[in-house]
C-alpha positions as CSV (number, residue, x, y, z in Angstrom):
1,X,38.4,1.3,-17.4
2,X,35.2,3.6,-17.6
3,X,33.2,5.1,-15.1
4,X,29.7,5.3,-14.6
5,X,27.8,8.2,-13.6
6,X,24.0,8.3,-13.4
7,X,21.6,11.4,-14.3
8,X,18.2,11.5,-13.0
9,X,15.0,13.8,-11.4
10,X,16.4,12.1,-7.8
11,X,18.8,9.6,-6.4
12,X,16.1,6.8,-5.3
13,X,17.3,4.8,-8.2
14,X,20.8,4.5,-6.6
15,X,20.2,3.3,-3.0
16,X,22.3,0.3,-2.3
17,X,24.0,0.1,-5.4
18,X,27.5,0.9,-5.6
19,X,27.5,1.3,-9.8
20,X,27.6,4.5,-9.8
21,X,31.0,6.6,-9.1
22,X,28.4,9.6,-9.0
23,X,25.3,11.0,-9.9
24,X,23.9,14.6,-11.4
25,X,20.4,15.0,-9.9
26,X,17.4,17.5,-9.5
27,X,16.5,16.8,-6.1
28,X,18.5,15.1,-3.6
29,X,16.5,12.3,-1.4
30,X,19.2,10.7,0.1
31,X,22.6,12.3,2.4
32,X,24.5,9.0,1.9
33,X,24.1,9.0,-2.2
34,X,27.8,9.2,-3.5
35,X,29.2,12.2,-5.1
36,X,25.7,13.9,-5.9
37,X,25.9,16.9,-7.6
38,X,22.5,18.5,-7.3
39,X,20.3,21.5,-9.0
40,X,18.0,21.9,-5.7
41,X,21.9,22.4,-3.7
42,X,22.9,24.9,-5.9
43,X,19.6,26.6,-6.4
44,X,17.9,26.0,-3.2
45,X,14.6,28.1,-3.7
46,X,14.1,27.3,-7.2
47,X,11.3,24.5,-8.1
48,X,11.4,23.0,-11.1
49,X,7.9,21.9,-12.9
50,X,8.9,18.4,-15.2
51,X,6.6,19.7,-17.8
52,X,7.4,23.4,-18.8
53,X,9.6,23.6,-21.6
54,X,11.4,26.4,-20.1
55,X,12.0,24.5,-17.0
56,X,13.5,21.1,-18.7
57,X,15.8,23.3,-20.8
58,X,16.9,25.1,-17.3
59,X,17.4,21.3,-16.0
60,X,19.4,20.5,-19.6
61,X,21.8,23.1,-18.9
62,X,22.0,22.6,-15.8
63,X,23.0,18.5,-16.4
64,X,25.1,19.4,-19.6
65,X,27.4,22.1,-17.1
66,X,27.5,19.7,-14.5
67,X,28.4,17.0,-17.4
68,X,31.6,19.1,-18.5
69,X,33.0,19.6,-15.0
70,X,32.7,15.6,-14.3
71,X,34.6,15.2,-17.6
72,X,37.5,17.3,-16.9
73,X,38.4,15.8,-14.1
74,X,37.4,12.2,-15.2
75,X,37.4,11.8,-18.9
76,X,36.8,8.2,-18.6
77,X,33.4,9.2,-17.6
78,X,30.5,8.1,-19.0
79,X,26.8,8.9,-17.9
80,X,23.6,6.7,-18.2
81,X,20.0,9.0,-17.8
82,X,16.9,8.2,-16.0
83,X,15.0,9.6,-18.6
84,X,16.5,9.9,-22.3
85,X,14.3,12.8,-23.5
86,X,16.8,14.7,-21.1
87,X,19.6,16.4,-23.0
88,X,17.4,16.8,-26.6
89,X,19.4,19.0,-28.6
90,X,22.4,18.4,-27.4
91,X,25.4,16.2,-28.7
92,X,25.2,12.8,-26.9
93,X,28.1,11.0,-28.0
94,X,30.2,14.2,-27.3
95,X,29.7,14.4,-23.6
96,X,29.8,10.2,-23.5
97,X,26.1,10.3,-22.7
98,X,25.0,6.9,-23.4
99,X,21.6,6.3,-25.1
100,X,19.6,3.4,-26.0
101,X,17.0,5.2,-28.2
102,X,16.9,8.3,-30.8
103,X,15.0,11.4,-30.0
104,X,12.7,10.9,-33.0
105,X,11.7,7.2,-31.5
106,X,11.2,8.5,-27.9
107,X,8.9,11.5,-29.5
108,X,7.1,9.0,-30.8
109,X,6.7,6.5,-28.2
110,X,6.0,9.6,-25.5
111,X,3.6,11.3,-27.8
112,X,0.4,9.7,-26.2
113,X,-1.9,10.3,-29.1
114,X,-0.2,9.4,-31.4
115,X,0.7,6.2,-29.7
116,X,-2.5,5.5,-28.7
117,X,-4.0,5.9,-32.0
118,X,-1.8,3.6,-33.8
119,X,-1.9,1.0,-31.3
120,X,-5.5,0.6,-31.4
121,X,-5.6,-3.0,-33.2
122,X,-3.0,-4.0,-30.9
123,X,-5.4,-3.6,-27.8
124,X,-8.3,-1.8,-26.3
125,X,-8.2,2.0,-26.5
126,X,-10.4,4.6,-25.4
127,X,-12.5,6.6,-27.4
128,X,-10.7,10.1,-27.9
129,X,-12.0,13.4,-28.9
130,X,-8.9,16.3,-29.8
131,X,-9.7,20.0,-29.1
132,X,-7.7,23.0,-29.1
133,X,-7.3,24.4,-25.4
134,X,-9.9,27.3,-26.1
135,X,-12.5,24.7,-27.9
136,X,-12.9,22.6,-24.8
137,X,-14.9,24.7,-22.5
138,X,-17.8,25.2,-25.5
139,X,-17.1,21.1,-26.2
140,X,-17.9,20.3,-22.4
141,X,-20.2,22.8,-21.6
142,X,-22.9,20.8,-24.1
143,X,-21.9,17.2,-23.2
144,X,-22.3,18.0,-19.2
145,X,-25.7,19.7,-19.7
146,X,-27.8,18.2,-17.5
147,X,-25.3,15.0,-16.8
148,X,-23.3,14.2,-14.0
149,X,-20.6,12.6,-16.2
150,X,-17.0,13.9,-15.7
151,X,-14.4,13.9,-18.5
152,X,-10.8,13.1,-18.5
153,X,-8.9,15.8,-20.9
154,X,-4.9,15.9,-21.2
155,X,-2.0,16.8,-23.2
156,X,0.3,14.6,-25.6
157,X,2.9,14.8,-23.2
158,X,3.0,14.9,-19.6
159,X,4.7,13.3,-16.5
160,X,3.3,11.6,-13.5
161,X,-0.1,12.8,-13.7
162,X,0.6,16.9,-14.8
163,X,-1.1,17.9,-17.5
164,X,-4.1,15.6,-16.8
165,X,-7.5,16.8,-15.7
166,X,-10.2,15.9,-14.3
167,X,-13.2,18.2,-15.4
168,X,-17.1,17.8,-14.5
169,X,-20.1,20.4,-14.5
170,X,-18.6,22.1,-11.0
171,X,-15.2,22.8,-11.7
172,X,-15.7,23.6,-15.6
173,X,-14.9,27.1,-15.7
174,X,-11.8,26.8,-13.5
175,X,-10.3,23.7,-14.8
176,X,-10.9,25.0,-18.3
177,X,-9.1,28.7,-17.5
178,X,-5.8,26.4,-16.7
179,X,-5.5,25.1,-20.6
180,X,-3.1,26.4,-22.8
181,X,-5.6,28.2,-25.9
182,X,-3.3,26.8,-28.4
183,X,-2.0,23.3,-27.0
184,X,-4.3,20.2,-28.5
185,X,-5.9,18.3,-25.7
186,X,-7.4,14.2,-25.8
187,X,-11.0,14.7,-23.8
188,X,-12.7,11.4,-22.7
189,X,-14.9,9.8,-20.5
190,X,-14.1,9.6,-16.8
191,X,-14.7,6.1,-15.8
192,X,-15.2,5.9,-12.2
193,X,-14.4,3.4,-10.3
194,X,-10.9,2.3,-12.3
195,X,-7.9,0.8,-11.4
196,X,-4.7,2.4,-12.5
197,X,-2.2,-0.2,-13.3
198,X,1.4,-0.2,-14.7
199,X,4.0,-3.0,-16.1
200,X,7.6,-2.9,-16.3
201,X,9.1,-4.4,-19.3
202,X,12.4,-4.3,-21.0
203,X,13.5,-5.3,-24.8
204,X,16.2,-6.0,-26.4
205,X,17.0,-7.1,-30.0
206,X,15.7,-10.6,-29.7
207,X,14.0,-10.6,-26.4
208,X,11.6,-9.3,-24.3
209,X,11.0,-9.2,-20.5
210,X,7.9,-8.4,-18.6
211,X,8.2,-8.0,-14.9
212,X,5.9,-8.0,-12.1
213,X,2.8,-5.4,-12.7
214,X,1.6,-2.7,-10.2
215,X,-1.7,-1.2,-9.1
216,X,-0.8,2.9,-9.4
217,X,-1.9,5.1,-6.4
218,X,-3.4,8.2,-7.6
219,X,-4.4,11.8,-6.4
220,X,-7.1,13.0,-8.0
221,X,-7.6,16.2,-5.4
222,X,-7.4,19.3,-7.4
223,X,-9.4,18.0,-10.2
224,X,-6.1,16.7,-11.5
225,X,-4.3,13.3,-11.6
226,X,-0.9,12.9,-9.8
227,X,1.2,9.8,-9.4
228,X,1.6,8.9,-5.6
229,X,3.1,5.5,-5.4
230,X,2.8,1.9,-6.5
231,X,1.4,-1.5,-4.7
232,X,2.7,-4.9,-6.2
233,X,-0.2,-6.8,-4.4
234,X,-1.8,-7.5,-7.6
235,X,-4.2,-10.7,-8.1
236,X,-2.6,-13.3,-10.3
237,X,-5.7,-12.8,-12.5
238,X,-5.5,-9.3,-13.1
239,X,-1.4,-9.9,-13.5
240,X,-1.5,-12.8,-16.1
241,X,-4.1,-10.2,-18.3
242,X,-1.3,-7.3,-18.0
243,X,1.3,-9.8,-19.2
244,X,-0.9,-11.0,-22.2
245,X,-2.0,-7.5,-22.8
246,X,1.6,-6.1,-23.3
247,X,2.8,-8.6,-25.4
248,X,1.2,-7.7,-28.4
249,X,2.1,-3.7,-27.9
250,X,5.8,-4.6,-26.5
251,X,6.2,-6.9,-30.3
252,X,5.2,-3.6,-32.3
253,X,7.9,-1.7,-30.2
254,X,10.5,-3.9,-30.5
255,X,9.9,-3.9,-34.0
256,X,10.0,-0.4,-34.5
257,X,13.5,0.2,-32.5
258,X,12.7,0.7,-29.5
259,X,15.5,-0.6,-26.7
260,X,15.7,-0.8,-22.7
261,X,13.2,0.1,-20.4
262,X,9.9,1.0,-20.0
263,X,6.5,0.9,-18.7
264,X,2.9,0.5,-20.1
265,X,-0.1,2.4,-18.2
266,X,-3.6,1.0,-18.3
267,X,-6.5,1.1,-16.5
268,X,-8.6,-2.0,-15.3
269,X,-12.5,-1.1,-15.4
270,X,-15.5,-3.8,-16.1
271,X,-13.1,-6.1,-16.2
272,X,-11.2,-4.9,-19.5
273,X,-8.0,-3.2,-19.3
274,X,-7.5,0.1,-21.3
275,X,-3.9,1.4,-22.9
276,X,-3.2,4.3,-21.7
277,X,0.4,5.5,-22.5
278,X,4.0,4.3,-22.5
279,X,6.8,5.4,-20.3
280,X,9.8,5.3,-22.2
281,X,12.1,5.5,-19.0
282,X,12.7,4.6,-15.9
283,X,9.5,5.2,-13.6
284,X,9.1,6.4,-10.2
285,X,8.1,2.8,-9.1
286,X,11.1,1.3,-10.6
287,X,13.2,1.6,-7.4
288,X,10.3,-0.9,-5.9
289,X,10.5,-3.4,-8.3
290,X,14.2,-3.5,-8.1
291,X,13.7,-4.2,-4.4
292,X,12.0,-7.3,-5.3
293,X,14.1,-8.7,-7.5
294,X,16.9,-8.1,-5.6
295,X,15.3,-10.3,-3.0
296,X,15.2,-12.9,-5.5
297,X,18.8,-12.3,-6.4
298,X,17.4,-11.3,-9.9
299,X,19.4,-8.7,-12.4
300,X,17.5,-5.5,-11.4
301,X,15.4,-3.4,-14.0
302,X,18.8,-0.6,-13.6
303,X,21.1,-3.5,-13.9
304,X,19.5,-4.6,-17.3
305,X,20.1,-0.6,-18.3
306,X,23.3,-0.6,-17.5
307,X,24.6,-3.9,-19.3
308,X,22.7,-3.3,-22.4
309,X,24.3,0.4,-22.8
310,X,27.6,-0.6,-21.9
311,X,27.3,-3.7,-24.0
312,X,26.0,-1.1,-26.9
313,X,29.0,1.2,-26.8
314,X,31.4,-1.7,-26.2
315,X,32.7,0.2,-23.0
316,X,34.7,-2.4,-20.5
């Protein structure tokens, strides 16, 4: 007989389930969550920032120290992540770390421009332009010369918002001075009045689920975009076009490998919706959704995880 353990930014995911015999977090949000071993208890004064490299690999050893200890005094353990890009580098299957994806897929599937790029005759895309951090301020200075416009520029990777800007004719110079010279950036056209929406779906080898879609609530104070919740009020129009949108980008990943969960972002503007990236993970409105179905006495988006790995590594 196994064990489960669960490894994650926070312990949101695990309220009122009893899965999990424990869990290896960053941040604890919850007294009551069962056997949580956490980086923010240990290190109490240390913040972590989800997209510096130095930062994850601090988190990585952090997990993979944790991982050891769990096994030594469980070795029926096994351990199911929040988000599988955690742990790159390290030996997987050693530490009974179960996965439903390769690294090489989920760089892919993550890697926003490339993503975006390929996926273009599967749906609408922006236009993009790709500068080098230092090019951008000389690339923005001429298109905002006398125009009001704003411009949306970002990284390849990024989570909940970082590494997103917003950048207009005021806030130029300073938003510029926080890009990396050497990093390649996507710059395009702000358009205002959007509405930043999000689906749930998971796949499997000869299905695919879509679940109910969310309007994303966004920060944009700062002259940056950060993730600050999800509404599932959605009109039945605007969710029947997410559905029909997905289905042609979900077939192309299912095709290529990809397994489990994830999430699509778009944005809904003159009534077209735009891809925008794919969440190969869990997402920080996942614990909402499994609230609802839950309420309908549905599997949950965790529960489907958890059978498919389980099923995948033939653990009973």
């Amino acid at each position: 007989m196994f064990n489960l353990y669960f490894i994650g930014i926070n312990d949101i995911l695990l309220q009122n389930t009893n899965v999990f015999a424990g869990s290896i977090t960053v941040v604890r949000k919850f007294e009551t969550t069962k056997n949580n071993i956490c980086f923010n208890d240990i290190f109490p004064n240390k913040k972590v920032d989800y997209n510096n490299v130095a930062d994850l690999k601090k988190i990585d050893r952090f997990f993979i120290k944790t991982i050891k200890l769990i096994l030594k005094k469980d070795p029926n353990a096994y351990f199911i992540r929040y988000n599988e890009h955690n742990l790159k580098g390290y030996n997987c299957e050693k530490y009974h770390v179960l996965s439903a994806n390769s690294y090489k897929l989920l760089n892919y599937v993550n890697n926003k421009f490339k993503i975006r790029e390929n996926l273009r005759n599967n749906t609408n895309v922006l236009d993009y332009k790709y500068k080098h951090g230092f090019q951008v301020f000389n690339f923005l200075k001429k298109h905002l010369k006398n125009s009001n416009n704003s411009f949306v520029v970002q990284e390849k990777f990024g989570f909940a918002g970082c590494n997103t800007f917003i950048i207009n004719s005021s806030n130029l110079k300073q938003q510029c001075k926080k890009l990396k010279k050497f990093k390649t950036y996507a710059i395009s056209n702000f358009i205002s009045n959007n509405q930043p929406v999000n689906i749930h779906i998971f796949i499997t080898d000869n299905k695919i689920e879509y679940f109910a879609p969310s309007m994303q609530i966004i920060d944009k104070t700062k002259g940056q975009l950060n993730y600050d919740g999800a509404d599932f009020n959605l009109s039945s129009n605007l969710i029947t076009m997410i559905k029909k949108n997905s289905v042609p980008i979900c077939e192309y990943l299912q095709k290529i490998g990809y397994r489990g969960v994830l999430g699509i972002d778009y944005i809904f503007a003159d009534n077209t919706l735009y891809f925008m990236e794919i969440n190969a993970r869990f997402q920080s409105s996942t614990f909402k959704l499994d609230d609802i179905l839950k309420n309908k006495n549905a599997d949950t988006i965790l529960d489907k995880q958890i059978t498919y790995l389980t099923k995948k590594y033939s653990l009973k």
